[in-house]
Each structure stands twice: as C-alpha cells, then as structure tokens.
N, C-alpha and C positions, 0 to 999 in steps of 0.2 A: 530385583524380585524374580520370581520364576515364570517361566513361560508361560505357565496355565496361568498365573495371578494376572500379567498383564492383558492373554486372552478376560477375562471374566470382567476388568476395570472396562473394557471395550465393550464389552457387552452385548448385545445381537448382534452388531455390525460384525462381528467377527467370531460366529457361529461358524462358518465353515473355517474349519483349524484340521492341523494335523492330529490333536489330540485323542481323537475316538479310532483311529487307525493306528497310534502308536502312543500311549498314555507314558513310555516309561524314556519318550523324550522329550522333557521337560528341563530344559537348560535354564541356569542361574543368568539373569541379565543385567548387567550395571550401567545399560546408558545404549543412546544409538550413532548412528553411527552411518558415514556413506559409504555406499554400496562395496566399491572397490578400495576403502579401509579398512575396514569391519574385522574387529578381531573376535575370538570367541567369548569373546563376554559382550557382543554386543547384539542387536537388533538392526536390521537395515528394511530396505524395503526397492523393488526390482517393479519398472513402471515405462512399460513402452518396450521395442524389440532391440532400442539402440542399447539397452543396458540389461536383454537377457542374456546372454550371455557371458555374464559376471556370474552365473550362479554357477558355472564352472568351475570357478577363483574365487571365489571371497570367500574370507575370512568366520563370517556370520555365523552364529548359532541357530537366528532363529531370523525370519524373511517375512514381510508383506509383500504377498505376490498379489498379480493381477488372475485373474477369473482365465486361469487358461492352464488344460488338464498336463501337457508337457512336462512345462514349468515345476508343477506340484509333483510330479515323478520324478524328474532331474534333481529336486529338493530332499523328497525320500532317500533318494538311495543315494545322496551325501549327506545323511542322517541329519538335517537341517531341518527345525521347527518349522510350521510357516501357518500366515495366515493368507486366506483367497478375500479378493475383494474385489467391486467396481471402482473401487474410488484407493489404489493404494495410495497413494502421495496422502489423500487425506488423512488416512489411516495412520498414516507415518506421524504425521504431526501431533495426532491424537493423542500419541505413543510418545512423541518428545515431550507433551506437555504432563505427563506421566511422570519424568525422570527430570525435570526443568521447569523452574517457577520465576519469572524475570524478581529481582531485588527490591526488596517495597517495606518500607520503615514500617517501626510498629507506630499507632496511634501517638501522636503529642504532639505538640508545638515546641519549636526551638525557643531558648532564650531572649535569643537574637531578631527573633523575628519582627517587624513591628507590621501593628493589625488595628486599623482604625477600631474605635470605638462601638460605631456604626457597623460593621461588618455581621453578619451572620453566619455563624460555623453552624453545620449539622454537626451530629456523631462523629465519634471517632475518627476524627481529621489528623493529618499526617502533615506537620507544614517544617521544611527544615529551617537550616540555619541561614541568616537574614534574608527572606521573604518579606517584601511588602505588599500588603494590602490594603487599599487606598477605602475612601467613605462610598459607603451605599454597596459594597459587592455582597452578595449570596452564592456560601461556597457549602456545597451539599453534604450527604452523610458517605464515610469511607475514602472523601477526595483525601491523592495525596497528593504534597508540592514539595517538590524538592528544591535545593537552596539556590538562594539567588534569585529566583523568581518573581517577577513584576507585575501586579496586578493593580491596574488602573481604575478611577471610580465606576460604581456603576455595574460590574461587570457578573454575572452571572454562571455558575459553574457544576455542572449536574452531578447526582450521586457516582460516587467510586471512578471518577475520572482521575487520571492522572497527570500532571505538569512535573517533563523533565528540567532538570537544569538548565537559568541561564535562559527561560524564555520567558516573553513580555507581551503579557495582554491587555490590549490597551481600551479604553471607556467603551462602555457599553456594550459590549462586546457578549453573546451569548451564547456558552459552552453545553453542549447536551451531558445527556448520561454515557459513562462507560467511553469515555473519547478517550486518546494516549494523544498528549502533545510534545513532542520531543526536543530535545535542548536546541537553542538556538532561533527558534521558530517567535514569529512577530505576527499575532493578529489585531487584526482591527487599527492597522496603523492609515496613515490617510493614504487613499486612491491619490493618482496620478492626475490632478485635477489644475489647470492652467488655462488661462482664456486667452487669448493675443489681442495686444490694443496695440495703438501706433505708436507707445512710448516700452513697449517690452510685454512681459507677461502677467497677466493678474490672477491672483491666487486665487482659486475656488473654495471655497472649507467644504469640509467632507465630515457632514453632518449626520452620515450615514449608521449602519450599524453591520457586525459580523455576525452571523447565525452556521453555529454547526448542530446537527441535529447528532441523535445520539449512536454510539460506535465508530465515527469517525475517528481515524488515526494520520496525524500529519509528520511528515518526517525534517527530521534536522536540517535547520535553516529554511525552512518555508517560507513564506510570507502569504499570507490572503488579506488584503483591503479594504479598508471599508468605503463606499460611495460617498458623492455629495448627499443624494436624497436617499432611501430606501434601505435595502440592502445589498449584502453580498451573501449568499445560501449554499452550503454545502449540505448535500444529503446523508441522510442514515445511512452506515458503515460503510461510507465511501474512504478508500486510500488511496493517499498520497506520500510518496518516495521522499527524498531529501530534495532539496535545492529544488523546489516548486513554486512557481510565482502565480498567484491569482490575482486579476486585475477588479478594481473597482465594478459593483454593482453584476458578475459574474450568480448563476443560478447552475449551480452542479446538482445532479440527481441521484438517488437513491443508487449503494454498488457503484460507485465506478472507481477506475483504479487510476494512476498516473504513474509514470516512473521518472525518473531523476530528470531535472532541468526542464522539463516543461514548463510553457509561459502561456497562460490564457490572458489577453488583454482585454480591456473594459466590456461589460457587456453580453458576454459569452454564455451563451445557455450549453451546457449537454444535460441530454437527455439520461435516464437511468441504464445502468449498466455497461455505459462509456470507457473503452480502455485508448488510453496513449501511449504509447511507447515513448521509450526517452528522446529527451531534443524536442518533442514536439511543439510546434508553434500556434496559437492560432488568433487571429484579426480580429478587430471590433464588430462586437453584435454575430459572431457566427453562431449558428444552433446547427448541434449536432443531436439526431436522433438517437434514438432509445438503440442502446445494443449495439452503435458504429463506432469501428474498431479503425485507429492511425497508426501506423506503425513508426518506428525512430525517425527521426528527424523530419518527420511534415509538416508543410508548411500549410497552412488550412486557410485560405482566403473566400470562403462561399461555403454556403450549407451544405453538411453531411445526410441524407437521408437516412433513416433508419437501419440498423445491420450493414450498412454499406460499409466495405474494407477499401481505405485510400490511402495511399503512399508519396512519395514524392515531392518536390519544391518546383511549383506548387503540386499541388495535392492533387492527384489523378486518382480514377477508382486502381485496385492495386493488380488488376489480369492487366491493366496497358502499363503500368509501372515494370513490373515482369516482362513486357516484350520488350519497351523500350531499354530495360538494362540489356535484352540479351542484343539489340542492335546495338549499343552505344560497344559492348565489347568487338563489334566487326568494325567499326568506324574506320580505323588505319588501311582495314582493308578496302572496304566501298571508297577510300578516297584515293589510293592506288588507282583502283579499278578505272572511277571515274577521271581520273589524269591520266589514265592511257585512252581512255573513248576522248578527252579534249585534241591530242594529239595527233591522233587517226584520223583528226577531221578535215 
C-alpha cells in the first residue's frame, strides 16, 4: 500500500507525518522490514540513539521515528517518508499487523475430529483434524483448535481464543476470551503434590482447577498446574515465553510478562505488572509486588517489594548485583594483592 494509506490505517497516532511538507513523497510499501535491512519497498522504524544512526544507511523508503527534530531532517533530505511518534516500536507493530495476519482456518470442524455429545460449540468454531473433546466442555464463539489437540472433561474455553497444535488441556480447566495457547503447552495437569510417610511417598490428588483470565498468551511447551485444593490464577493479558513452568496453586496478576525457562514453584503470588527475565527461579509461597522487575537468571527466595529490581543467586536488589559483578571482575587482583600483604607479615 502507499505511504499515505498506511499513514490514515494508523490514524491519529500518526498525525505528525512527512506528508503536509512533502505530499509527492508517498512511496509504494510491500511489507516491513529491520532497520538495517530495509530495502525500498519496505517500512522500518529507528527507536532509541543505538540505532539512529542507520538513518544514514538503510535501505527504507519510509521510517517510524522517534519525536526528535534531527532525525526528521536527516530523513528529509534522504528523501525518506516518516512518521514521529512517542511510542515507535509500537507503531511499528501496528504497521506489521497491517501487512501480516498469523494463519487461522476458516470456520468447520474436521472429519476427524471426535467431540463428545455433551460438548457445547458457539459460532463459527474452527476445530482441525483429530481433536478431541472430552463430556461437559464449553468451547466459545470464533474459537479455533487446531489439530491434535486434547481437550479433557469439564473444561471451559472463552470466545475467539485460539489452541495451537498438539496441546492438552486437561479437566476443568478454565480458558478466558481472546487467550493464544501455543503448541505443546499442558494446563491443568497435576501440581507436584507428594506427602512423605515412613514407607516412601504418598500421592496427594490435585483436585484443583486452572484459571486464565482473558488475553493471556502462553508460549510453546509451558506447563501451569493445577493445585490439590483451589486454584492456580493467571491474570488478564499476562505473557508467557516458551518453556515456562508454573507450579501448583501459583496467583500471577494482571500484565505480566515471563521469558523463556522460568520456573514459579507452588504457591507464588506476583503481583500485576511483574516481569522476569529468563532463567528465572522463584521458591515456595514468594510474593512479588506490583511492578518488580528480575532480571535473567534470579533466584528469588523471599519477597520482592513493589517496583523493586533484583538480580542475582540469590536475588539482591539489582545497584549491589552491579557492584558486586564489578568487584567479582577485580577478584584475581584483590587476591594477588592480598598474598603480598600475607607475606610482608
């Protein structure tokens, strides 16, 4: 589409354009594109100082800059489209989802599929080839499932949510609206529940249930648990990366994010707007406040206060995580130093 059509799809957000200072540069765009790829039929977008600089080299026709007058002149006068924004990166997405719509079957049921009797479809369900779905579930209007998919009794599944391939939700289990669960992922499988007696271990059943509320998106190969008693709660539009463990009877909040390999063990509240960096660890019953941020590989053994940034094994706030790496880098030397004060003595 043309420069001006994708300005106008964007609509206020991207009111300040090159457009009313140069109307008859309006370049043809077939897709986007990063920064330091970008050929002339593409679209890119320039976010932060490490990558202005590119607007001297790339390839781009047309740019989502950042709110800074420079910029927007260095773009002029290499005859480069552009739009100003607070938020490029956002922008940019905007604009991918413009020229990119992920793969989603039309409305039907596979042949193949088998679907209890008992089941309730809404509208225009999307269910591939063999799907099962087990007695008592309620599966909404515009869900789709794609094939291979396991659905155990009981289990509840909100309008226009999507199950990728090859993933298994098991009893009772309750899916909001608008969720993406992606292939490989296991909810509501049993918590990690084991008693010790003098003759070995005794199995707890985990009577429990899984609750995502609506917008959540879990990434390939997850897992979240279901408890003995209660639940296990993921909030509204919170995401999770691939390879995510959540442990039994866990209460996650509203917005937060995870990235790849993180393990919450039984119990774990965070609070809303929680981010973990990957690797991250964290211990029975820990609460983390609203807004505190761990970075890769923390191990979290005691509560996070609110906004508090902690790093480390175990987990320090993250300004003594920063001194300490820069001393552990002098260590060879402080221990030099110290083996010549031993021998002086």
């Amino acid at each position: 589409m043309k420069f001006s059509e994708i300005v106008s799809k964007l609509g206020e957000a991207a009111s300040n354009n090159s457009l009313a200072a140069n109307p008859d540069c309006d370049p043809e765009i077939t897709g986007v594109a990063a920064v330091d790829r970008a050929t002339a039929e593409n679209i890119s977008y320039i976010d932060g100082d490490k990558f202005a600089t590119y607007i001297h080299e790339t390839g781009a026709s047309a740019l989502i800059l950042p709110q800074d007058e420079t910029l927007k002149e260095q773009a002029q006068h290499r005859g480069i489209a552009w739009i100003s924004t607070s938020q490029p990166r956002l922008m940019f997405a905007q604009t991918l989802a413009l020229f990119y719509q992920p793969y989603r079957p039309k409305p039907a049921i596979h042949p193949t599929a088998v679907i209890h009797p008992s089941v309730q479809l809404g509208a225009d369900v999307a269910i591939g080839a063999h799907v099962a779905i087990e007695a008592g579930g309620k599966i909404g209007d515009r869900v789709c499932i794609h094939p291979n998919v396991v659905i155990y009794p009981d289990v509840e599944i909100g309008d226009r949510t999507v199950l990728h391939a090859n993933c298994t939700i098991q009893e009772r289990s309750r899916i909001g609206a608008d969720c993406t669960i992606h292939s490989g992922v296991v909810i509501g499988a049993e918590g990690f529940g084991f008693v010790p007696t003098a003759t070995g271990w005794f199995k707890m059943e985990q009577s429990g249930f899984v609750v995502l509320e609506e917008g959540v998106e879990v990434g390939c190969n997850s897992t979240i648990d279901r408890p003995a008693v209660g639940e296990t709660r993921i909030g509204r539009n919170t995401k999770l990366d691939n390879l995510v463990h959540i442990g039994h009877g866990c209460k996650i909040g509203a917005n937060c994010a995870m990235a790849a390999q993180v393990g919450l063990a039984g119990g774990v509240e965070l609070g809303n707007g929680v981010i973990l960096g990957g690797q991250v660890g964290i211990a029975n019953e820990v609460k983390m406040g609203n807004g505190a941020i761990a970075s890769a590989k923390t191990g979290i053994y005691h509560n996070v206060k609110p906004k508090d940034i902690v790093s480390g094994y175990p987990a320090v706030p993250h300004k003594i995580y920063l001194k300490n790496s820069a001393i552990y880098k002098r260590l060879p030397e402080m221990y030099e130093f110290f083996k010549q004060k031993m021998k002086e003595k």
